[in-house]
C-alpha positions as CSV (number, residue, x, y, z in Angstrom):
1,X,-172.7,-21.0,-68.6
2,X,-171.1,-22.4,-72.0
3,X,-171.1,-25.7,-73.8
4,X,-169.0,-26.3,-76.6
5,X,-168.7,-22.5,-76.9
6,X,-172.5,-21.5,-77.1
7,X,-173.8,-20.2,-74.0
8,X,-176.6,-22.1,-72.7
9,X,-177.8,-20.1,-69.6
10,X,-177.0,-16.5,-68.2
11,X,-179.3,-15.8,-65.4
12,X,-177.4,-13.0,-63.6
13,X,-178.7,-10.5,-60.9
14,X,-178.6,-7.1,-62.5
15,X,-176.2,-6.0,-59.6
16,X,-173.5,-8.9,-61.0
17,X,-173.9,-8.0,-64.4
18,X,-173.1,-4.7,-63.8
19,X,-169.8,-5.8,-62.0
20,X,-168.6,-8.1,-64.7
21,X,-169.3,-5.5,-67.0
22,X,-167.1,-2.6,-65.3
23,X,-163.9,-1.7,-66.9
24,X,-163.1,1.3,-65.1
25,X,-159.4,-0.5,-64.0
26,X,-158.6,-2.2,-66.5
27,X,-159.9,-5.9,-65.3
28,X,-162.1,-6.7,-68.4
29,X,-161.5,-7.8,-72.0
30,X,-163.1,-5.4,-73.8
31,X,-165.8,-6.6,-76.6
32,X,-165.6,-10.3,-75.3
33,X,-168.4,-12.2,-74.7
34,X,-166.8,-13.7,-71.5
35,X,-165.3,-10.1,-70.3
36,X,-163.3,-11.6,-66.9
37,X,-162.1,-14.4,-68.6
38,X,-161.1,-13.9,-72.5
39,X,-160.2,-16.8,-74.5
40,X,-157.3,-17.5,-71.9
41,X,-159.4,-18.6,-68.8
42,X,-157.3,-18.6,-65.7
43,X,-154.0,-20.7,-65.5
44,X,-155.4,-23.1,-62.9
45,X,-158.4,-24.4,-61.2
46,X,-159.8,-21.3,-58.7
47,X,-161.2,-22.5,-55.4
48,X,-163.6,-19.5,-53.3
49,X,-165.2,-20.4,-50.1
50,X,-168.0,-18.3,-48.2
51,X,-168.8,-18.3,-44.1
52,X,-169.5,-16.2,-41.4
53,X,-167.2,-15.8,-38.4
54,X,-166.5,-18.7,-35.8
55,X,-167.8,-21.2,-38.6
56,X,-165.3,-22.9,-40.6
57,X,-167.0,-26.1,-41.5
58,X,-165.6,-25.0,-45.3
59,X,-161.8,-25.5,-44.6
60,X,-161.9,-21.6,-45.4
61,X,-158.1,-21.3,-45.6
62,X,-157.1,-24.2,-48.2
63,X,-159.0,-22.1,-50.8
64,X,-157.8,-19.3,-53.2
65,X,-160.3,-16.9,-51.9
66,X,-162.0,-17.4,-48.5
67,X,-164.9,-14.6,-48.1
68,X,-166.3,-14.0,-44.5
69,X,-169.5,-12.0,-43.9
70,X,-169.5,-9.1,-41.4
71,X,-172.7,-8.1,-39.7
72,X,-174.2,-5.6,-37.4
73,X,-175.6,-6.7,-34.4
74,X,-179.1,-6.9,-36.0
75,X,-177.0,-9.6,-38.2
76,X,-177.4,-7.5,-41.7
77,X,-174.1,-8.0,-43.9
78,X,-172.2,-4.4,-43.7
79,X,-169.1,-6.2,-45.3
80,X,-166.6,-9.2,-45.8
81,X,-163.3,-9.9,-44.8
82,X,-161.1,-11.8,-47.7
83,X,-158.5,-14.4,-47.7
84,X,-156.0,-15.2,-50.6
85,X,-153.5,-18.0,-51.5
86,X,-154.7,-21.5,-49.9
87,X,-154.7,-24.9,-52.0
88,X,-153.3,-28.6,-51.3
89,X,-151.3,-29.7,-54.0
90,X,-148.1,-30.8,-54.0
91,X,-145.8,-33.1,-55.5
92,X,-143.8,-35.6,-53.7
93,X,-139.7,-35.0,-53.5
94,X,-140.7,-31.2,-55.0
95,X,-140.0,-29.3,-52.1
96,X,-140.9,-26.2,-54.1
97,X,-144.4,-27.2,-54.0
98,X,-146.1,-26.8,-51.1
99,X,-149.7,-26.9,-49.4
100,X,-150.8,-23.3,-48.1
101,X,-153.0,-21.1,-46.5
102,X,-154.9,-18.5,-46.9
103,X,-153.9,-14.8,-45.5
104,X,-155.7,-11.7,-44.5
105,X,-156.2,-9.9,-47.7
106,X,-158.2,-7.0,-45.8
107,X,-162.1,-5.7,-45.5
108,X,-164.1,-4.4,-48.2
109,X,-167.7,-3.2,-47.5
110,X,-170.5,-5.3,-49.1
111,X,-171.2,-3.3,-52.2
112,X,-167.7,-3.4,-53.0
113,X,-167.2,-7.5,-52.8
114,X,-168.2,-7.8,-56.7
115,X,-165.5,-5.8,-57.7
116,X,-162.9,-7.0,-55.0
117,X,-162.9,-10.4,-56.4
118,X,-162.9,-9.4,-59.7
119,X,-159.6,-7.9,-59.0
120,X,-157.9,-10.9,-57.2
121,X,-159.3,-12.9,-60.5
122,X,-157.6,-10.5,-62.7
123,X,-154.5,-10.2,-60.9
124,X,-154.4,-14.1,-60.9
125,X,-155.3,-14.3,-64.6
126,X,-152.6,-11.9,-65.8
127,X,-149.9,-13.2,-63.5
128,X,-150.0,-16.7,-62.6
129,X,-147.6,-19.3,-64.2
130,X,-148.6,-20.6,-67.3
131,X,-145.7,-22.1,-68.0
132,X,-145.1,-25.5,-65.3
133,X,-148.9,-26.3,-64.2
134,X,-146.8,-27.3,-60.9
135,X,-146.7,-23.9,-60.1
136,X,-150.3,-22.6,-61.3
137,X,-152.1,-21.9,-58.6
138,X,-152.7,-18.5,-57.2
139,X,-150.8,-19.8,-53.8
140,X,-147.3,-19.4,-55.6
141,X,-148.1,-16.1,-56.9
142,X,-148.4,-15.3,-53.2
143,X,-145.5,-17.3,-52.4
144,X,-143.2,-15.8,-54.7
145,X,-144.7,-11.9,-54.5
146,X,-145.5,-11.8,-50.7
147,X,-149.0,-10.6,-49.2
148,X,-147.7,-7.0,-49.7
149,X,-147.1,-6.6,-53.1
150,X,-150.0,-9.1,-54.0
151,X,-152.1,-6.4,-52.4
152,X,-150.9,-3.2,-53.9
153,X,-151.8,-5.0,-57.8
154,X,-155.2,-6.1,-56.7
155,X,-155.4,-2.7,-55.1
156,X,-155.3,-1.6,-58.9
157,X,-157.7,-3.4,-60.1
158,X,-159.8,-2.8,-57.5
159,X,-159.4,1.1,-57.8
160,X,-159.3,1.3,-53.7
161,X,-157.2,0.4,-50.6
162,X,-158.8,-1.9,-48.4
163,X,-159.7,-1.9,-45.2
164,X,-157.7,-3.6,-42.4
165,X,-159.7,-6.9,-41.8
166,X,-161.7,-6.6,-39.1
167,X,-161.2,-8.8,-35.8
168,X,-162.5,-12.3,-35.5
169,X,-163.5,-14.5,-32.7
170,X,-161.9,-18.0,-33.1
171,X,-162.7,-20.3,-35.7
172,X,-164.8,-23.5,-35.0
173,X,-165.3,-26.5,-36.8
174,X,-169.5,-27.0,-36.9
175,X,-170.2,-30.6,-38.8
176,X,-174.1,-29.7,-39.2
177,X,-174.9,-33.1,-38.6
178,X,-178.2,-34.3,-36.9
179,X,-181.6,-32.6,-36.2
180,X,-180.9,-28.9,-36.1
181,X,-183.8,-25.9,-36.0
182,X,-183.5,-24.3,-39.5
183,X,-184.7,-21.1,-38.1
184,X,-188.3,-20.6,-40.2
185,X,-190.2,-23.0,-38.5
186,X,-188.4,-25.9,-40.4
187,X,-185.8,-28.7,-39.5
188,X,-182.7,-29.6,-41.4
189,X,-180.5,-32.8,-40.5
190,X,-177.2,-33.7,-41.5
191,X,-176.3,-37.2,-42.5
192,X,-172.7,-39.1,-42.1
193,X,-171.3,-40.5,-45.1
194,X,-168.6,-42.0,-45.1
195,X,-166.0,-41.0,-47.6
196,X,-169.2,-39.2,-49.4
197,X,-170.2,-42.3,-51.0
198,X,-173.8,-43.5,-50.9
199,X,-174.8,-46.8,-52.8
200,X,-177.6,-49.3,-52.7
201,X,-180.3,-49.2,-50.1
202,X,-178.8,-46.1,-49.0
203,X,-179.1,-44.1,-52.2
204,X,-182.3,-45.7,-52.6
205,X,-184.2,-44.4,-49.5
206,X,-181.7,-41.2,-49.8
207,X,-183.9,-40.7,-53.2
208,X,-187.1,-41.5,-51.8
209,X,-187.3,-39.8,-49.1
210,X,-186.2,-36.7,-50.6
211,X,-188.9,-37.1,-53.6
212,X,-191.3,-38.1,-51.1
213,X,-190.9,-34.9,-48.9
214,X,-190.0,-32.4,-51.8
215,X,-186.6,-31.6,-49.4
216,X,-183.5,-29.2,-50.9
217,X,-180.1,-31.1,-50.5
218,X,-176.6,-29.6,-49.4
219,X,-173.1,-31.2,-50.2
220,X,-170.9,-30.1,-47.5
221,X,-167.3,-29.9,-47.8
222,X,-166.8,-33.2,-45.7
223,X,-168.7,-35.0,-47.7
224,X,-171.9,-35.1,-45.7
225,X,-174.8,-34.6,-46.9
226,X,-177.8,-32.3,-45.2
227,X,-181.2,-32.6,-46.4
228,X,-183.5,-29.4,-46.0
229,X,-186.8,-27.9,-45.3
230,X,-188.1,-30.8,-43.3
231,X,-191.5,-30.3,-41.3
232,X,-191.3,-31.0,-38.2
233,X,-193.9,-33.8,-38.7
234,X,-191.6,-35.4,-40.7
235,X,-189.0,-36.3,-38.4
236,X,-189.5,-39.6,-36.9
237,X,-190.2,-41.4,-40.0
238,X,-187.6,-39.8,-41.9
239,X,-185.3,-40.8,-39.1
240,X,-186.8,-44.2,-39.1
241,X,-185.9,-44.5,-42.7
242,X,-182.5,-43.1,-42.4
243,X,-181.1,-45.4,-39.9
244,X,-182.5,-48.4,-41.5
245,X,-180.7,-47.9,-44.8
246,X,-177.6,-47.4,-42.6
247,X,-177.8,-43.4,-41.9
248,X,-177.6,-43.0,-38.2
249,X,-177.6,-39.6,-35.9
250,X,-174.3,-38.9,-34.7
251,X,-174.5,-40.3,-31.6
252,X,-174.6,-43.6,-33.1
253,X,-171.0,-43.3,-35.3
254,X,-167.9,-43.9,-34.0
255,X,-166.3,-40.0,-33.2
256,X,-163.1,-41.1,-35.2
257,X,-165.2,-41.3,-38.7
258,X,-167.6,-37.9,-38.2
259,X,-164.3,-36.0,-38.9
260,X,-162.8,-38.4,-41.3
261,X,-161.8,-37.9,-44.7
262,X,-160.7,-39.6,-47.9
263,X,-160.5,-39.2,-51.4
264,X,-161.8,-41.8,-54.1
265,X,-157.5,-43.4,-54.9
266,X,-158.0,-46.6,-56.7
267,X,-159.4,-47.8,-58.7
268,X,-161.4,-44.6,-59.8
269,X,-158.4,-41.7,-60.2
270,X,-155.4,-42.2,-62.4
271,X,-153.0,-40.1,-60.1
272,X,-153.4,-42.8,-57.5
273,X,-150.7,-44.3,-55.8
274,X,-152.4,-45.9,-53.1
275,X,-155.7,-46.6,-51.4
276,X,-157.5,-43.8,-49.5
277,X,-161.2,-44.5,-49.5
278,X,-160.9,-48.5,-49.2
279,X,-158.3,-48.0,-47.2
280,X,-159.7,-45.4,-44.6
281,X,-162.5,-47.7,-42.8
282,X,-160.0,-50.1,-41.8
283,X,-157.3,-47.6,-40.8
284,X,-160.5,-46.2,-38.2
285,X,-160.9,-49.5,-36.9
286,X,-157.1,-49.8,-35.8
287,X,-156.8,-45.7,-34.7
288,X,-159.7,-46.7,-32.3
289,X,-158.5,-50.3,-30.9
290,X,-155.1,-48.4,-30.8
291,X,-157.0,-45.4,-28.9
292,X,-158.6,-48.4,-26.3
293,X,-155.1,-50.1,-26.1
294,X,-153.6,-46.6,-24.5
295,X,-156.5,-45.5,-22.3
296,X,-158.1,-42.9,-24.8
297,X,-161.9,-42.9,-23.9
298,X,-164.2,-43.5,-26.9
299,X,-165.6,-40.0,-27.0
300,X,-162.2,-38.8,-27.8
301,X,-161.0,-37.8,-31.4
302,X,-158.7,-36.6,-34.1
303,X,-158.9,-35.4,-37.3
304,X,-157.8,-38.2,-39.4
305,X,-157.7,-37.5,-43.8
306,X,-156.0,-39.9,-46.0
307,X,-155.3,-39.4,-50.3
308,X,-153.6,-42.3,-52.4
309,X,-151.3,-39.5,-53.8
310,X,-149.9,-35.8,-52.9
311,X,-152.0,-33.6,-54.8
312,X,-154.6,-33.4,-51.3
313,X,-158.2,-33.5,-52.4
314,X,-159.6,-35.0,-49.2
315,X,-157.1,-31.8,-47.4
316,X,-155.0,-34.7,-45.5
317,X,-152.8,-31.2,-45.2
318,X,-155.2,-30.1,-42.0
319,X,-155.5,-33.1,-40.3
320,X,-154.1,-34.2,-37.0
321,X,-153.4,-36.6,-39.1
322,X,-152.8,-36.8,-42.4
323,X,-151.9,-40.1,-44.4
324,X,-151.1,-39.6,-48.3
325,X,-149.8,-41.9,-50.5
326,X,-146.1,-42.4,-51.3
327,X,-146.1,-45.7,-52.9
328,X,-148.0,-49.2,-52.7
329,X,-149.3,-49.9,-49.3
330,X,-147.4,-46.8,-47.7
331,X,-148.2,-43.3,-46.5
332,X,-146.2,-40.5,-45.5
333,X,-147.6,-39.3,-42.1
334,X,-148.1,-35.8,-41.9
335,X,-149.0,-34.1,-37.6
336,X,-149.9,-30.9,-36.7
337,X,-153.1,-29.9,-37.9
338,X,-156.1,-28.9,-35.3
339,X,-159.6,-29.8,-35.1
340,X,-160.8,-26.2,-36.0
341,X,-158.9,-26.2,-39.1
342,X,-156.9,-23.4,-39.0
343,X,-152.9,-24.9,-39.0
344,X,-151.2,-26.8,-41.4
345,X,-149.7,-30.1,-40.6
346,X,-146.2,-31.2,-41.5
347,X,-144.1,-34.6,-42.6
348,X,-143.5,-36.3,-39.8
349,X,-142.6,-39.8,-41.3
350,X,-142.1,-40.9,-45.0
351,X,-142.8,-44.1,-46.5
352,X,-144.5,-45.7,-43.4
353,X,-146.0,-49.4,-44.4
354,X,-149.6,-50.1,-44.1
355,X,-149.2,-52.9,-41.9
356,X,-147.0,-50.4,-39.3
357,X,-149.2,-47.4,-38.5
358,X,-149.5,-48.9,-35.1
359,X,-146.1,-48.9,-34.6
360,X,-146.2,-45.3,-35.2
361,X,-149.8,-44.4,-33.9
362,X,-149.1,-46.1,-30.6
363,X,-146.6,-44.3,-28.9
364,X,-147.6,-41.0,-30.2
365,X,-151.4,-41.5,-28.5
366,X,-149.8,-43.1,-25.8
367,X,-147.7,-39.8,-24.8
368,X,-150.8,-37.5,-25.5
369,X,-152.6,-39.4,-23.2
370,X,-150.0,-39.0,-20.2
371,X,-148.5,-36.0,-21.2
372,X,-150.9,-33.3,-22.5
373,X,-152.3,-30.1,-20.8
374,X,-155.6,-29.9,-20.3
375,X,-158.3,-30.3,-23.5
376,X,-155.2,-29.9,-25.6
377,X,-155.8,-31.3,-29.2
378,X,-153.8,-34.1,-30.5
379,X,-152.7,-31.5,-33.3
380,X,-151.6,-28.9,-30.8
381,X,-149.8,-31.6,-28.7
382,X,-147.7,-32.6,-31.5
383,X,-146.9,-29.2,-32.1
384,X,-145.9,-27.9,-28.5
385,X,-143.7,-31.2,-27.9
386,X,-141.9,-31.1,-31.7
387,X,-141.0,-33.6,-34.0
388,X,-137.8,-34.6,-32.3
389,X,-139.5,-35.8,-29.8
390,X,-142.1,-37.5,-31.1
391,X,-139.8,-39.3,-33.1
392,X,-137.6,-40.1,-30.1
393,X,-140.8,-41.8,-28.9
394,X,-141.3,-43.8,-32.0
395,X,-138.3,-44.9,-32.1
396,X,-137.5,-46.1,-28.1
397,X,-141.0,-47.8,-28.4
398,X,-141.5,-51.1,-26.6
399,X,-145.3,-51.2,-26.0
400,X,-147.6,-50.4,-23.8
401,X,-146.4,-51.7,-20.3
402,X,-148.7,-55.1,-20.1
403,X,-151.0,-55.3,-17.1
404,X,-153.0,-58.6,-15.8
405,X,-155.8,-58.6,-18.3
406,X,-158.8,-56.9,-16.9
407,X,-162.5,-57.0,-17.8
408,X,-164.6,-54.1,-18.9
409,X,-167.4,-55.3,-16.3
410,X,-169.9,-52.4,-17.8
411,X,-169.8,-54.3,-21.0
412,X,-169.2,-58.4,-19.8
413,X,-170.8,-59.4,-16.9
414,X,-168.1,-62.5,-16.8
415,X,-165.1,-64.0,-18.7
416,X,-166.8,-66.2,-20.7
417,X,-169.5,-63.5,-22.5
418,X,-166.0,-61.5,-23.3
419,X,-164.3,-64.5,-24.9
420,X,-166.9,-65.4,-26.8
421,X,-167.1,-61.7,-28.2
422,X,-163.7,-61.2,-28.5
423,X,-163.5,-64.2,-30.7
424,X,-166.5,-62.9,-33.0
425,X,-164.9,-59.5,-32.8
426,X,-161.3,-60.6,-34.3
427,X,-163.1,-62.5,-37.5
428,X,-164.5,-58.7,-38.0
429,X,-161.0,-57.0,-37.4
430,X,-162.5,-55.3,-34.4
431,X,-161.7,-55.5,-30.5
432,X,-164.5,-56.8,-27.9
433,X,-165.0,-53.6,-26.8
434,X,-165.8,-52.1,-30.2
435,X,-167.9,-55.0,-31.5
436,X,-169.8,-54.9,-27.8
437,X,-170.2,-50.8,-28.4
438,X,-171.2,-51.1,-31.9
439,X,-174.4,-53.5,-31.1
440,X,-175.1,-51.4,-28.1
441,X,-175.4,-48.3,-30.4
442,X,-177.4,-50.5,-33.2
443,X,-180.0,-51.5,-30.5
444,X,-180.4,-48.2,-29.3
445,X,-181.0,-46.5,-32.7
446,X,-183.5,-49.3,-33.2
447,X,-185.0,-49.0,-30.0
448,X,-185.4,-45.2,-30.6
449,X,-186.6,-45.6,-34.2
450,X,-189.5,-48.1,-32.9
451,X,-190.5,-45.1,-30.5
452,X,-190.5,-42.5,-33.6
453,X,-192.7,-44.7,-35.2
């Protein structure tokens, strides 16, 4: 590691050392004190991901290098497949940039991975634009060259072919969140944020707890967190804790926001054009009294990601929905990405208005509901029917047909306990039902919390 150019720290296995230090194909600066990288660095941040199959709780094919390990049947690594050429960034009315994923680069066994990454650095370093930042990425290298001949230079480097990849089963999206066994005798849970931010009581207990119990903390790439290493002892007062600084078990969030996304927008980045994190908890209130309105049951969900401007840090790009900023109070919708992560949504609609998303939402979850095959996605909906359709819909929208008004007798018992919450519940922004679900849900994670205890 270097500050200021002194280096601070090196604490390298011997094994990695050795790697950086091999020249036999030309990857190195020779004599430099930072052999891989020179004095030129690379032309653009570098994004590498690591899983194992059916486990794509990384977003593995946004990033410039996805790596997933192969095992025996015992579960010891033998190898790793690799994937080149994802990333997020775009620029709005530039249709020559362009979110992407990843491909199959091929299979290399597992003493070999060192050196295979080295050479997709070095092919990157020597060959990516320089010249328009737009274009620096290691995805328009790929763009412009094709898979083929990107493969054949790193092939150089590398001083081998590679392997074909070797077969996959399907990718899942795994959250991690809640109690889980950690597979030594220990517990791990996974927490909820949303939008990754934590702040008052919540950072407060957050930091006790974790001094308290000595506990190792993940970051996961949805901006959860998961705390580690718990005892099994420890689980109903840490639990206990949790909840009442606000950190319930999954059970107890709405299934819109466990998959939700934003990234910070205003006021805190200077690319912003919108709102995305202030923005996102209100836009997951309306999604779900939109949802109710239809006839979508509360355990249903999409993907919903939201950035105040194009360049994609919260990956609106894989959502089944995707709202990114295009000017004040207005989004362009992007549909078509699935829940495991693995396709890339498109524009659907440009310079929608804030105050209109239900005017767009609406019929589109209105026509999934009635007209999609069975446990199809929202993503994969939107993709089988097309855009021309979907925007047919959107635009010959009237409504939902009205029906006498009904009450949800599991919830109201008469007509008067739902008027009287439906009147609190508007003051919030919320429906009845929601407001009605939401303190069920509270006194249930009390209740269970006064058990733990």
């Amino acid at each position: 590691m270097w500050v200021d150019g002194e280096k601070i720290m090196s604490a390298e296995p011997p094994e990695v050392v050795k790697a950086r230090n091999d020249n036999s194909h030309g990857t190195n600066f020779p004599d430099s004190p930072e052999p891989i990288y020179g004095t030129q660095f690379l032309p653009r941040k570098f994004k590498i991901a690591v899983t194992v199959p059916t486990d794509n709780s990384v977003d593995l094919l946004t990033n410039d290098i996805g790596v997933v390990v192969i095992t025996d049947a015992d579960g010891e690594p033998q190898g790793f497949n690799l994937y080149v050429g994802g990333g997020m960034g775009r620029t709005h009315r530039l249709e020559t940039t362009f979110p992407r994923l990843a491909e199959p680069l091929g299979y290399v066994p597992k003493e070999d991975i060192l050196y295979a990454v080295k050479a997709i650095v070095a092919t990157q370093r020597e060959n990516g634009r320089r010249d328009d930042r737009k274009y620096s990425r290691m995805k328009y290298l790929i763009s412009s060259w094709g898979i083929e001949k990107f493969r054949s230079v790193v092939e150089q480097y590398y001083g081998k072919k590679f392997d074909p990849s070797r077969e996959l089963p399907e990718w899942e999206f795994k959250s991690y969140l809640g109690w889980h066994e950690q597979g030594d005798g220990g517990l791990f849970c996974g927490l909820h944020v949303d939008s990754g931010r934590v702040g008052g009581k919540m950072k407060a207990t957050l930091r006790e707890i974790i001094e308290k119990y000595n506990l190792d903390v993940r970051l996961t790439p949805n901006q959860n967190i998961i705390l580690c290493g718990i005892r099994k002892a420890w689980k109903h007062p840490i639990t206990t804790a949790l909840a009442q600084a606000g950190l319930l078990q999954p059970k107890y969030v709405d299934p819109l926001n466990l998959t939700a996304m934003a990234c910070p927008a205003f006021p805190l980045c200077p690319l912003a054009i919108t709102e995305a994190e202030r923005g996102i908890p209100d836009i997951l209130k309306r999604v779900r009294a939109v949802f109710e309105k239809v006839g979508l049951k509360y355990n249903e969900s999409v993907v919903i990601r939201a950035t105040g401007c194009p360049n994609g840090c919260a990956r609106p790009y894989m959502a089944e929905v995707g709202f990114v900023g295009d000017g004040p109070n207005s989004y362009q919708i992007w549909l078509g990405g699935t829940p495991n992560q693995t396709s890339i949504a498109r524009t659907f609609m440009n310079k929608v208005k804030i105050h209109d998303l239900e005017k767009v939402l609406e019929p589109l979850f209105y026509y999934w509901k009635r007209k999609r095959q069975s446990k199809e996605s929202f993503g994969d909906f939107t993709n089988r029917v097309g855009f021309e359709m979907l925007q047919e819909w959107v635009d010959k929208w009237d409504g939902v047909v009205a029906t006498r008004p009904t009450y949800n007798l599991r919830l109201f018992t008469d007509k008067d306990t739902y008027e009287k919450m439906d009147e609190l519940a508007k003051l919030q922004n919320k429906t009845a039902h929601q407001l009605a679900m939401e303190v069920i849900r509270n006194y249930a994670a009390s209740q269970q919390n006064e058990k733990g205890e």
